[in-house]
Each structure stands twice: as C-alpha cells, then as structure tokens.
One Martini backbone bead per residue (centre of mass of N, CA, C, O) as a GRO file, in nm:
protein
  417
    1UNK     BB    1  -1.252  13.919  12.845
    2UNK     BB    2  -1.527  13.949  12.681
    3UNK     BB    3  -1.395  13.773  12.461
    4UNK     BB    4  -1.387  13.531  12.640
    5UNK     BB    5  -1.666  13.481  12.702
    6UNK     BB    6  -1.784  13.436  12.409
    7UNK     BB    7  -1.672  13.217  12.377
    8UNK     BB    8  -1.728  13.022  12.532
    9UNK     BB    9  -2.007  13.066  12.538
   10UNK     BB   10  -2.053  12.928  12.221
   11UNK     BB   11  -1.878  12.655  12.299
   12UNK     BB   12  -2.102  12.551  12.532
   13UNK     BB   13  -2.342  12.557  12.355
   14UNK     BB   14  -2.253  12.359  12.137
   15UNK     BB   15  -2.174  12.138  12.314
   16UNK     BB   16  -2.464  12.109  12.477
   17UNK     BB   17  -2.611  12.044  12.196
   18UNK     BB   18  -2.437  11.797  12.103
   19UNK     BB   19  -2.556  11.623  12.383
   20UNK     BB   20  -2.833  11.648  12.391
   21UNK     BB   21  -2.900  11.541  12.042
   22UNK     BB   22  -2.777  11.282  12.133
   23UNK     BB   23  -2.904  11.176  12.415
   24UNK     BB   24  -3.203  11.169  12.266
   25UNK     BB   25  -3.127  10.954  12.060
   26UNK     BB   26  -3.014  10.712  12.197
   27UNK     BB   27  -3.258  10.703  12.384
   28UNK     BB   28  -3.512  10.704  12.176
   29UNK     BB   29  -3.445  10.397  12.079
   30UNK     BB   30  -3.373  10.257  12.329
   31UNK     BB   31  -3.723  10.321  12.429
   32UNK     BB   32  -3.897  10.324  12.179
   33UNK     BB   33  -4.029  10.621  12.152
   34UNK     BB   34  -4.077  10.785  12.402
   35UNK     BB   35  -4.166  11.012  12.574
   36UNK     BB   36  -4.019  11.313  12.653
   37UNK     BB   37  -4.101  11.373  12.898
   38UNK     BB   38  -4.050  11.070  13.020
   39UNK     BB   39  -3.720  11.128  12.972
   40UNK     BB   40  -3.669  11.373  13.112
   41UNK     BB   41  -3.756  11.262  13.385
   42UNK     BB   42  -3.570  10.983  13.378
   43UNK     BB   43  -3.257  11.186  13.259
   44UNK     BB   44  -3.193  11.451  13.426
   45UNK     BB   45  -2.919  11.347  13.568
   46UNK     BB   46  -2.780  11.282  13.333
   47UNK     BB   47  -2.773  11.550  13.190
   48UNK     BB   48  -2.655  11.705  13.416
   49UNK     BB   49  -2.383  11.598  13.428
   50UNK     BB   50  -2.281  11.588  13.143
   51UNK     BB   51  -2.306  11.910  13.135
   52UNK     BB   52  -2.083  11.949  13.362
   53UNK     BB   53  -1.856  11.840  13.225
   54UNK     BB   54  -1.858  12.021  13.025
   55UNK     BB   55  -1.802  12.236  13.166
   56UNK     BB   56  -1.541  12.186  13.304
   57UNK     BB   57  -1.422  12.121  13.023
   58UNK     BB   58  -1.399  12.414  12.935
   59UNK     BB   59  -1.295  12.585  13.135
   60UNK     BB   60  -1.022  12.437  13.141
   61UNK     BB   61  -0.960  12.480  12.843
   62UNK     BB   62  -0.957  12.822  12.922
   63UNK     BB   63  -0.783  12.875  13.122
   64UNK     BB   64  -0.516  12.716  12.957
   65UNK     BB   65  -0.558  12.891  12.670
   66UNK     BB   66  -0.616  13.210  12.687
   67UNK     BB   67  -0.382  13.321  12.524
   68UNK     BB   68  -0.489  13.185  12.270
   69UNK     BB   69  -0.777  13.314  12.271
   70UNK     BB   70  -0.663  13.620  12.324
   71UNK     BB   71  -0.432  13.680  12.037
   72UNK     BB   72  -0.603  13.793  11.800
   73UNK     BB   73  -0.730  13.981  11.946
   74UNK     BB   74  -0.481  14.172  12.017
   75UNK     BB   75  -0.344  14.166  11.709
   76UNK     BB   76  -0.530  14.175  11.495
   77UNK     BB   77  -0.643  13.856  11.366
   78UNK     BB   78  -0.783  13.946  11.041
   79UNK     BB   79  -1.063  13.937  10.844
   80UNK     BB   80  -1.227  14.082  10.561
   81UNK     BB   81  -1.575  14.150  10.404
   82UNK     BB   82  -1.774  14.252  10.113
   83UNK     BB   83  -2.075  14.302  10.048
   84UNK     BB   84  -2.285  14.428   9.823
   85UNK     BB   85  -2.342  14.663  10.023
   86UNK     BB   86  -2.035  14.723  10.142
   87UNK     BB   87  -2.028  14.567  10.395
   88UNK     BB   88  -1.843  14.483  10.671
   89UNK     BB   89  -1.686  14.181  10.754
   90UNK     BB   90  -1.542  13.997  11.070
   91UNK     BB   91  -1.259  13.744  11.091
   92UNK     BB   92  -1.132  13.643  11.387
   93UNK     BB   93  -0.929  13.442  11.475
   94UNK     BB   94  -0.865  13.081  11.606
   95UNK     BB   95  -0.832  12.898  11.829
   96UNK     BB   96  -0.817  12.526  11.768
   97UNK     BB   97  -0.517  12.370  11.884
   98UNK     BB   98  -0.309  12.158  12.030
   99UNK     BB   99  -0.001  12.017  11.985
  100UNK     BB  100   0.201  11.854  12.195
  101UNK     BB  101   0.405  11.687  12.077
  102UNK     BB  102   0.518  11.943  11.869
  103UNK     BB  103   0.422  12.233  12.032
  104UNK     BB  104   0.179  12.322  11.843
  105UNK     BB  105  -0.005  12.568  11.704
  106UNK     BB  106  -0.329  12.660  11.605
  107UNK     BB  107  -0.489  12.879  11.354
  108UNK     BB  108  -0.838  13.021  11.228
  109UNK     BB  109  -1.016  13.090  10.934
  110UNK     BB  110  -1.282  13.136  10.749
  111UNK     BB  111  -1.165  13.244  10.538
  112UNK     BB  112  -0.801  13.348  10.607
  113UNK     BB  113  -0.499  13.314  10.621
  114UNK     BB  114  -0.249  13.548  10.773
  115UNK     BB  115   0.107  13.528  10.795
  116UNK     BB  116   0.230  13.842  10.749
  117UNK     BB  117   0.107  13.870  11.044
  118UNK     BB  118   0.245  13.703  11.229
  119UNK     BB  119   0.514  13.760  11.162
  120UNK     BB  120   0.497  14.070  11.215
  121UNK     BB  121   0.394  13.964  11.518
  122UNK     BB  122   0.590  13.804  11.695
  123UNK     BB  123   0.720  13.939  11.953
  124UNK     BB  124   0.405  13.947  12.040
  125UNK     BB  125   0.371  13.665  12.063
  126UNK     BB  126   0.607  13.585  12.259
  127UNK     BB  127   0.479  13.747  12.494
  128UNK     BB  128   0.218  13.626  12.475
  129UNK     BB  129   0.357  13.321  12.591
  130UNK     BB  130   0.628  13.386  12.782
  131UNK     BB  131   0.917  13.435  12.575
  132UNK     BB  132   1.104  13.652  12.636
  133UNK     BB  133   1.307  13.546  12.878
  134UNK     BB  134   1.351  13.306  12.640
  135UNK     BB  135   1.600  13.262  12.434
  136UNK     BB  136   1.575  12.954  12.347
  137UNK     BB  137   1.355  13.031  12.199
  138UNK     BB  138   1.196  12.869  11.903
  139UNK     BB  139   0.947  13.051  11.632
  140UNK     BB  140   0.736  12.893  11.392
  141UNK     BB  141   0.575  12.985  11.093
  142UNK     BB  142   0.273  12.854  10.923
  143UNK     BB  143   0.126  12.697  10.686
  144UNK     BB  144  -0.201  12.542  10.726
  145UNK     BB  145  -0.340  12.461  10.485
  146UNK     BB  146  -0.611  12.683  10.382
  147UNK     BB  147  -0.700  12.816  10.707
  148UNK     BB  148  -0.392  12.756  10.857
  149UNK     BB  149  -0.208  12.822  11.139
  150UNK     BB  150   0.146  12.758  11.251
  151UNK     BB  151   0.301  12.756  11.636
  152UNK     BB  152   0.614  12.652  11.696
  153UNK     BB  153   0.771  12.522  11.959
  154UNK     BB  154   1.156  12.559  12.036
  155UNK     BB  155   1.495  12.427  12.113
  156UNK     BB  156   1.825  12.411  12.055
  157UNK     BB  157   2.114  12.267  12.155
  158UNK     BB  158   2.394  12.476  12.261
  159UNK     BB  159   2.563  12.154  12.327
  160UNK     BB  160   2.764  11.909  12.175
  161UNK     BB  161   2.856  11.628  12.061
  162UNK     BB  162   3.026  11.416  11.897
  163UNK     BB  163   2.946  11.149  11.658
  164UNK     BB  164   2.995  10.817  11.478
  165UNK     BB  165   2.658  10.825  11.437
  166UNK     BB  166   2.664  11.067  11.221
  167UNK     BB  167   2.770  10.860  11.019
  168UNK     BB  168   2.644  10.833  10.655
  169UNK     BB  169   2.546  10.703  10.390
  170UNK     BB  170   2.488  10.901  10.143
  171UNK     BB  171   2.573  11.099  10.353
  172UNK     BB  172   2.529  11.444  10.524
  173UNK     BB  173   2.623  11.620  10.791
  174UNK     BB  174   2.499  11.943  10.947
  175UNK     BB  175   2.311  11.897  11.198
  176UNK     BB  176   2.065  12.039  11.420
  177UNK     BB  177   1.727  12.058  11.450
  178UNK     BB  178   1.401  12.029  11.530
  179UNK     BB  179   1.403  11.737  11.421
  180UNK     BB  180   1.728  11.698  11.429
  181UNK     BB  181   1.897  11.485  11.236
  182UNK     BB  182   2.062  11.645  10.898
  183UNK     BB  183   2.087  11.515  10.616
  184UNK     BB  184   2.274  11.502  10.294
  185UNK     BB  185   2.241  11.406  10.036
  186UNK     BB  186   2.469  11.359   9.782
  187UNK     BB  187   2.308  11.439   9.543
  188UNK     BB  188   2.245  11.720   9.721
  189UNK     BB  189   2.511  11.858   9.627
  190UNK     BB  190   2.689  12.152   9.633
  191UNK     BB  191   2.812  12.452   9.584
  192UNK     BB  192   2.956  12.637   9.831
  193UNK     BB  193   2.916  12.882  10.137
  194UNK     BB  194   3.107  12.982  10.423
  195UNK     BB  195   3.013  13.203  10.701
  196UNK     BB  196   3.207  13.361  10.955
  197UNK     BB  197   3.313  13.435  11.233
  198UNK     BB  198   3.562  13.413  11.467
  199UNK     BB  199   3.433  13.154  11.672
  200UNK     BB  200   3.157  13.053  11.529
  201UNK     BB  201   3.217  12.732  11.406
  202UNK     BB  202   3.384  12.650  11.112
  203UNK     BB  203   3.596  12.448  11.179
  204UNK     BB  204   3.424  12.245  11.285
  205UNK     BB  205   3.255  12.203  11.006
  206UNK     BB  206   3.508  12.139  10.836
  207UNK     BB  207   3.573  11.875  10.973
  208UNK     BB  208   3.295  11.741  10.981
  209UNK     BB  209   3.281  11.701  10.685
  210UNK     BB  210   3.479  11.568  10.613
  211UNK     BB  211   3.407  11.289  10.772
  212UNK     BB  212   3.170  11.246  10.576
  213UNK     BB  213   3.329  11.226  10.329
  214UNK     BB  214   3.507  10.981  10.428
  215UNK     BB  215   3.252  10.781  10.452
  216UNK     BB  216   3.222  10.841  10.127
  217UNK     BB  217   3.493  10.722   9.925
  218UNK     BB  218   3.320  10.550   9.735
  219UNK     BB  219   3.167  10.824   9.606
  220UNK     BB  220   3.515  10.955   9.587
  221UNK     BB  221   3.731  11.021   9.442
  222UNK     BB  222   3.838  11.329   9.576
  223UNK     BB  223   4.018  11.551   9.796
  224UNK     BB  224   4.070  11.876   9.795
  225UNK     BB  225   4.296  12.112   9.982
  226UNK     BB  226   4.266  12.454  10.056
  227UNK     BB  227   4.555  12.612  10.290
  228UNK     BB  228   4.697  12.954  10.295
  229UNK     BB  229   4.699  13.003  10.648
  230UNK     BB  230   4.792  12.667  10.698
  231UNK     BB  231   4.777  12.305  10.853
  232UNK     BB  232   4.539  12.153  10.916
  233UNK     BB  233   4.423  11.968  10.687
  234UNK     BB  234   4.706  11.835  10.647
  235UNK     BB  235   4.635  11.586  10.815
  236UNK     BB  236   4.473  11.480  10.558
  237UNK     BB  237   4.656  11.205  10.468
  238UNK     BB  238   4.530  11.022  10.163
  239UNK     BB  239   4.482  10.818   9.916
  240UNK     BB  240   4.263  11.083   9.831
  241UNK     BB  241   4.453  11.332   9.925
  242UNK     BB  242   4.507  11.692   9.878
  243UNK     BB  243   4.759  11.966   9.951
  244UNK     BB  244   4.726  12.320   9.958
  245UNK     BB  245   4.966  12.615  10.020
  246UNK     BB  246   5.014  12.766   9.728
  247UNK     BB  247   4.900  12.950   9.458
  248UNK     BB  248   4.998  12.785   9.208
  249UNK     BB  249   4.880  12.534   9.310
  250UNK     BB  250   4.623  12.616   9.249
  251UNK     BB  251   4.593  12.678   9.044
  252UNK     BB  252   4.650  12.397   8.875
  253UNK     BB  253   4.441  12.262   9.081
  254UNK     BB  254   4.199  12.369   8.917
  255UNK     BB  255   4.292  12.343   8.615
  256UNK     BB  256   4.262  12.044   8.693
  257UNK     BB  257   3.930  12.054   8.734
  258UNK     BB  258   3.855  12.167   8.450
  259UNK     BB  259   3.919  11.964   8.296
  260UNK     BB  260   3.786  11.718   8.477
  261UNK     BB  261   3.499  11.844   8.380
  262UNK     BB  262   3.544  11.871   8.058
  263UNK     BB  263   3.525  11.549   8.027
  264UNK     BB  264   3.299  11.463   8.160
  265UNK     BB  265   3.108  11.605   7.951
  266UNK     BB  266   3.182  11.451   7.717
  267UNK     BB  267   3.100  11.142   7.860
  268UNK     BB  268   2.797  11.263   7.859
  269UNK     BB  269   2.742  11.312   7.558
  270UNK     BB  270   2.829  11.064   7.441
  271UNK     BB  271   2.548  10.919   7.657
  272UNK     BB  272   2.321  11.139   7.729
  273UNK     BB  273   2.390  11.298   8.002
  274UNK     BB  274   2.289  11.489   8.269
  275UNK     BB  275   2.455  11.327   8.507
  276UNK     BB  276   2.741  11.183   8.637
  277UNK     BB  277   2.781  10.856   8.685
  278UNK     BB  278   3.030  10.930   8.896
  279UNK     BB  279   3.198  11.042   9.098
  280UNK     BB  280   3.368  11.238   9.267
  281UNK     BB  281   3.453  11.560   9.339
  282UNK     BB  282   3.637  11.768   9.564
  283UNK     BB  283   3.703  12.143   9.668
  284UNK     BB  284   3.824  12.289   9.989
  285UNK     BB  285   3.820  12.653  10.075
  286UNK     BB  286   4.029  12.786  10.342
  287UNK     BB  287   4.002  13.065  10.310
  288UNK     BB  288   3.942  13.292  10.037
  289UNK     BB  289   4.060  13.585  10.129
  290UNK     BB  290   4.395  13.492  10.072
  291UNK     BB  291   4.400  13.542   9.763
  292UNK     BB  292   4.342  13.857   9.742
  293UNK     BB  293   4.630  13.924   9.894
  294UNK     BB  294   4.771  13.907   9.654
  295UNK     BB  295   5.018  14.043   9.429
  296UNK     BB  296   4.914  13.862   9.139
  297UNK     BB  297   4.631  13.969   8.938
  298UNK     BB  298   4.669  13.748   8.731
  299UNK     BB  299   4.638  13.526   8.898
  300UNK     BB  300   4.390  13.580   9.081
  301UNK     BB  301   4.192  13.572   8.817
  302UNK     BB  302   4.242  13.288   8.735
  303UNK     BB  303   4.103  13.158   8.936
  304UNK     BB  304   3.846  13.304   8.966
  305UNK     BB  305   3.756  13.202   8.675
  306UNK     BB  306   3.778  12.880   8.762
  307UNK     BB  307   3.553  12.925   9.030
  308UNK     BB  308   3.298  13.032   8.822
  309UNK     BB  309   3.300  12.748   8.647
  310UNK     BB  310   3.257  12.554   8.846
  311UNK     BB  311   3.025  12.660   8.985
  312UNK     BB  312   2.825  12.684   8.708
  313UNK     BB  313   2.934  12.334   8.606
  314UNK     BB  314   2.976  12.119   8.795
  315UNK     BB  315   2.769  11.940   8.938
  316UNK     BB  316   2.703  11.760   8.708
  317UNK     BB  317   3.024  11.670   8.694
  318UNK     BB  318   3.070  11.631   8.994
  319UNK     BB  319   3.251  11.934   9.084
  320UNK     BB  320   3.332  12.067   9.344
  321UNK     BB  321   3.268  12.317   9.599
  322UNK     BB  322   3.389  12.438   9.935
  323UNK     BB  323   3.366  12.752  10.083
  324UNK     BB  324   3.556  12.993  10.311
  325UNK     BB  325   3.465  13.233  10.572
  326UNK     BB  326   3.431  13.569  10.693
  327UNK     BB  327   3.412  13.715  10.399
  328UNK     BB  328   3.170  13.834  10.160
  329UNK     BB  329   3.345  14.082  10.013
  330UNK     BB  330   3.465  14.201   9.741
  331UNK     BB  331   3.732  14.180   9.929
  332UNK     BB  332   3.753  13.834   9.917
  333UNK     BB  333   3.538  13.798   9.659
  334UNK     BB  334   3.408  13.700   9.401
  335UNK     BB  335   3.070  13.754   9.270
  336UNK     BB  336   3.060  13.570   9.049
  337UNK     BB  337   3.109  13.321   9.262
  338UNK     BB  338   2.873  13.374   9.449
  339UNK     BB  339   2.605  13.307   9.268
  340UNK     BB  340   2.760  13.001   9.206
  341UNK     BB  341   2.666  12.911   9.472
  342UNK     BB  342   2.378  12.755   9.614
  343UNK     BB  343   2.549  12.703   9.922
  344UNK     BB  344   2.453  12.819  10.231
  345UNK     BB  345   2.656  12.894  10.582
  346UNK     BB  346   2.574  13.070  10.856
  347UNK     BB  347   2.704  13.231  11.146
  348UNK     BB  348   2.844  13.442  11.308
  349UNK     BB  349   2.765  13.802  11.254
  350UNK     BB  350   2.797  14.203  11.180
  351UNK     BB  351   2.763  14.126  10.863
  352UNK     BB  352   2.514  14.217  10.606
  353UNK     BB  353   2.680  14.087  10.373
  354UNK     BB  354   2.654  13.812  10.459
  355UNK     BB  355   2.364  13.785  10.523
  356UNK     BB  356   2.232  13.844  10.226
  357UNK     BB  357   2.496  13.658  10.059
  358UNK     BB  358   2.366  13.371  10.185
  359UNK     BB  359   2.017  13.421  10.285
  360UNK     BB  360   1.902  13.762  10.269
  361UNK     BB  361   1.699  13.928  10.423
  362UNK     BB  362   1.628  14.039  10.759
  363UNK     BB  363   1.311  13.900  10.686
  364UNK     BB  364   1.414  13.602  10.674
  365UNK     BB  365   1.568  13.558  10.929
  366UNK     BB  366   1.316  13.660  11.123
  367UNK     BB  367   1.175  13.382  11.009
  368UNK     BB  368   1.365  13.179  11.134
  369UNK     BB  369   1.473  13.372  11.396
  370UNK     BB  370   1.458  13.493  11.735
  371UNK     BB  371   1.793  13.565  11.669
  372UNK     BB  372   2.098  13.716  11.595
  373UNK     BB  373   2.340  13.679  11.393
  374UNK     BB  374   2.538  13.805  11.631
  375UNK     BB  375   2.399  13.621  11.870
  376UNK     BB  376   2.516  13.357  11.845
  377UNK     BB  377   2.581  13.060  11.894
  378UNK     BB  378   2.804  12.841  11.900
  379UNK     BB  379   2.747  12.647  11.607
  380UNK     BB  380   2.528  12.830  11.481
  381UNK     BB  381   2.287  12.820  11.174
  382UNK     BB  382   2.217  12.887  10.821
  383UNK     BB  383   2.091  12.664  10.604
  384UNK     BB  384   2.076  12.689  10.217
  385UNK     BB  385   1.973  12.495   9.967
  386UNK     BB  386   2.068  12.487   9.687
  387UNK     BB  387   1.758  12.295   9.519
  388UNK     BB  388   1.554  12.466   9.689
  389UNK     BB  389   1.576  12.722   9.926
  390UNK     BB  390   1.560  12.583  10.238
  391UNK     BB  391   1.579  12.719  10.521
  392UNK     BB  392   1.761  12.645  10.844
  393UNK     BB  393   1.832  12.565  11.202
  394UNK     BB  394   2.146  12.494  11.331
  395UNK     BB  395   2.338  12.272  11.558
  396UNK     BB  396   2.668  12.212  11.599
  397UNK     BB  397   2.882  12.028  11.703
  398UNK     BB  398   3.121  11.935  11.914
  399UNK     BB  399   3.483  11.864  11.768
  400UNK     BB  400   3.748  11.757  11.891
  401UNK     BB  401   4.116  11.685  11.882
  402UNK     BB  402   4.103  11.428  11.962
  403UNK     BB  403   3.864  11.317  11.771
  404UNK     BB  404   4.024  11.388  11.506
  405UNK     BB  405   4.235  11.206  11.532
  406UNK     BB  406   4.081  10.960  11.568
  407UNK     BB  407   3.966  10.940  11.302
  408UNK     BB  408   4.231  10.984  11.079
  409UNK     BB  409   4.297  10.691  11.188
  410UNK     BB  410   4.035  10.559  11.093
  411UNK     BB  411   4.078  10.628  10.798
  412UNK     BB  412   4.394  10.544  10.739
  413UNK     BB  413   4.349  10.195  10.786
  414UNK     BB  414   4.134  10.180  10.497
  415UNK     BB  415   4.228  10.396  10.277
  416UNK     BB  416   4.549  10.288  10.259
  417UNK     BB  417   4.551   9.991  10.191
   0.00000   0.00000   0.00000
C-alpha cells in the first residue's frame, strides 16, 4: 500500500505541476502579461477546480488499476544497474496504459524490460489480476517497443459450428485464434503432422481440411487419401481424389508421388525455377501408426522411405504430405520423416514425447497457454507454422456428419462435372 501511495503522489505531483503550467502560460498570454499576484488571485478557483478534477481523475484511475500499479512491485519485477562507484540502483516496472479494445495491459521499464521474469510469474499473475479460477481465461505476454512489455487477456470459445464462409480462395481454414479466423495462404503449405488422442477433434479437422482443399480444386492436381483403419476418407469420391486402403496400394502410390515429385524437379531445372510453378498435389495419411503395425518389414521400410524423401523435398515440388497421428513415438513413425515434416498441430494428449516432437518442450506450452495440454477441450490446438516457426493457439468448430455429407454432395455437383 506504500509503494501505491507513492506512486499516486508522484504521478499527481506530476500532473498538476503540467496543469498549473500550462494554464498560467494560457491565462499570461491572454491577460497580456499581467502581474502573477494579479492573475493569482483572479484565477484561484479556476485552478482549484481543475486541481479538483485532477485530483479525482487520478484517485478513480489508482483505485481502478491498483492491481496492475502494485503488481510489479509484489513480483519483484525490475532491473538494476551499477554506476561507476558500484552502487546499484533499482527501476521498477511500472504500469503504463491498458487498451480496452484488444484487453493488453502494458508496463515498461525506464531502463530494460525483462519478458522472462514476467513468463515465470505468469501464474502469479494470473492470481493477482483475478483469473485464477476462469479457467477459460488465457494470457498472452510479449515484448512491446523496446522497453515494454504487453500482457493480453483473451479467451477462445470452447464450441462452434463450422460453416461454408470459412471456405476462402487460395487459402486454408485452420480454426480460430484470440484474433478469429485463421487462414493459411496456400503457398504457405507445406508437410505437417497431426496427433492428439482419441475424441481430441483430429477427425473433425480432417475433414474441416479436407473441405478447405476441395474448394481451392483449381490450384491442386490430385488430393489422395490414405486410410488403412477405416473408410471414412472413402466418402470423398470425386473426380480430383483417389482413395487407398491396403499397404501395397500405399506403397504404389507414394512411388507414384515420388516419380512425380522427380519429375517436377526436372521441369523446375530446366526453366531454373526454384518453386514449382504449377498445381499442388498432396497426399492426407489418417493413422499413420497403422502402417507400422504391418508384418512386412521391407514393405514397411520402403514407404517410410518414400515419405521421408516427400516430406524433404515435396514443398518446392508443391507434393505435400499431411499426416495424421495419435502418437508420434519412434513405434508409430519413423523419426526421420517426423523432422521433416514443417508444420504440426497438437491436440489433447497426455503422451510427453508428442508434445516435444510437435511443439518443442513444455516452457514453449506454457509460454503459448496456461492450460495443459492432457486438458485442452475438444477441438482446442496448438498449430506451429512450417515457414515461421510461430506458434498460435486456436479452437477448431465442430463440423457435424450431416453437413460434411452435404458439402461432399456440393463439392461432387461441380467437380465431376
């Protein structure tokens, strides 16, 4: 309470030494430079109101933000330094400003601010602005300018329909952030993995995916799915997609991928192009861990070969991969197409070794939500871009069986025509 005392007096000293003045600059210009006593005593109670109003107008903003004025000094958030005589003196962050429209709060620091002192108290400050138990509630803290730092509060909401004006050109839908929806230029594409356990929302946004590539049809060659579990996939029968449910067929079709991955290269050298400048192929693979299950450890060998050579040089070549996982532990996939894959999207898991090889270790999570990842709700991702490397947090809607029947019956009226 002290140290918010202090604050008060200084920053009220401050404003009424610039209220004072300013109005006797005005009132002396405009008196034609009548004597001070002169002005004193015929403006005293205008400056005593606006001292009033001063004063009121500053208790209202300390009493409103005391929190956030005395949140610094409980967390003991400061730099040091020493002047020549080695003496250390000590600046202590200092709450700036909050912007309503985007919910940030700002503080700043005369000399540096240090971002990994307030990650490291992330906790305690969740508790002292009051958000301890709004679970729903996540804080974003970033480095502002260069000596503030900026703490977001947002909250994504936990349940949504899909629906088709999600469908954008040459881009791809991946869910909402803290700032909407999030779309993926298409030339920023590249081989991903997906994993999160069962019932975390991977399937939902497999086929949310599926819809968004269907509707960018005109810059993708080929969509072929690979679904040796099942025949979901199976649904999307149109005359761009071809579907493979037994290993050999897989095989086949990786090494059909593989030529015209090779080809394209060919095509790309001799006009000295260093991107492909023609369609997109991509090849969606549901359970990939389902492959490793198989008894014929050469067929096994040669595909995971196969998609270690895509998932390398595919992007230039615009042939993607994009597979789907629930655990990405060296007995579900192999390690080396796991590091070439770009881009991942985490979902609910309580598997440690997904959580590393997709997003990197647990202080990236907790710098990115203060939920864990074994507790995301359905729908709820951690997406990492392949080309940036940044990380964001979105929540994907829910895309019912009803309308993904009906989007494959409108996707299938003009693409087989």
């Amino acid at each position: 309470m002290l140290h918010l005392l202090r604050l008060f007096l200084f920053d009220l000293s401050l404003c009424l030494a610039v209220l004072i003045w300013g109005l006797f600059s005005v009132i002396s210009i405009a008196e034609n430079g009548a004597a001070l006593s002169d002005l004193q005593q015929k403006y005293q109670y205008l400056f005593l109101l606006c001292g009033l109003v001063v004063f009121i107008d500053r208790v209202i903003y300390y009493i409103r933000y005391y929190r956030l004025h005395i949140l610094p000094y409980s967390l003991k958030l400061y730099n040091r330094v020493n002047d020549e005589k080695k003496e250390s003196k000590i600046y202590l962050d200092r709450f700036k400003r909050y912007d309503k429209k985007t919910n940030t709060y700002y503080f700043k620091n005369r000399l540096a601010i240090d971002k990994e002192a307030y990650i490291k108290a992330k906790q305690q400050i969740i508790h002292l602005l009051g958000f301890e138990d709004k679970k729903e509630i996540e804080i974003e803290i970033k480095a502002y300018n260069k000596k503030e730092i900026a703490i977001r509060v947002y909250k994504l909401p936990k349940k949504f329909d899909w629906h088709i004006h999600l469908l954008k050109d040459k881009h791809i839908y991946l869910g909402h952030s803290k700032d909407g929806a999030i779309f993926l230029p298409l030339e920023d594409l590249t081989s991903s993995i997906t994993c999160g356990e069962s019932g975390a929302g991977k399937s939902n946004f497999l086929n949310m995916l599926i819809l968004s590539l269907l509707h960018n049809s005109s810059y993708i060659e080929h969509l072929d799915f690979i679904d040796l579990k099942g025949v979901e996939l199976s649904r999307y029968k149109l005359n761009n997609t071809s579907f493979t449910d037994n290993l050999e067929g897989v095989n086949d079709l990786l090494q059909e991928l593989k030529d015209e991955m090779n080809s394209r290269f060919k095509q790309m050298k001799e006009k000295g192009d260093l991107i492909y400048d023609g369609k997109y192929r991509i090849c969606l693979i549901d359970e990939i861990g389902t492959i490793s299950t198989h008894h014929d450890k050469k067929l096994k060998e040669q595909i995971f070969n196969n998609l270690i050579e895509l998932g390398q040089k595919g992007r230039a070549s615009r042939v993607l991969i994009m597979v789907f996982s629930q655990k990405i532990d060296s007995t579900n996939i192999n390690t080396n197409l796991l590091t070439n894959l770009q881009s991942s999207c985490l979902y609910r898991t309580s598997s440690q070794y997904n959580i590393q090889n997709s997003i990197g270790l647990q202080e990236e999570v907790e710098e990115i939500t203060r939920t864990r990842v074994q507790d995301f709700p359905k729908g709820r991702m951690i997406f990492k871009h392949g080309l940036t490397s940044e990380k964001i947090l979105l929540q994907t809607p829910y895309l019912s069986q009803e309308l993904q029947y009906d989007m494959i019956k409108y996707f299938r009226s003009w693409i087989n025509k």
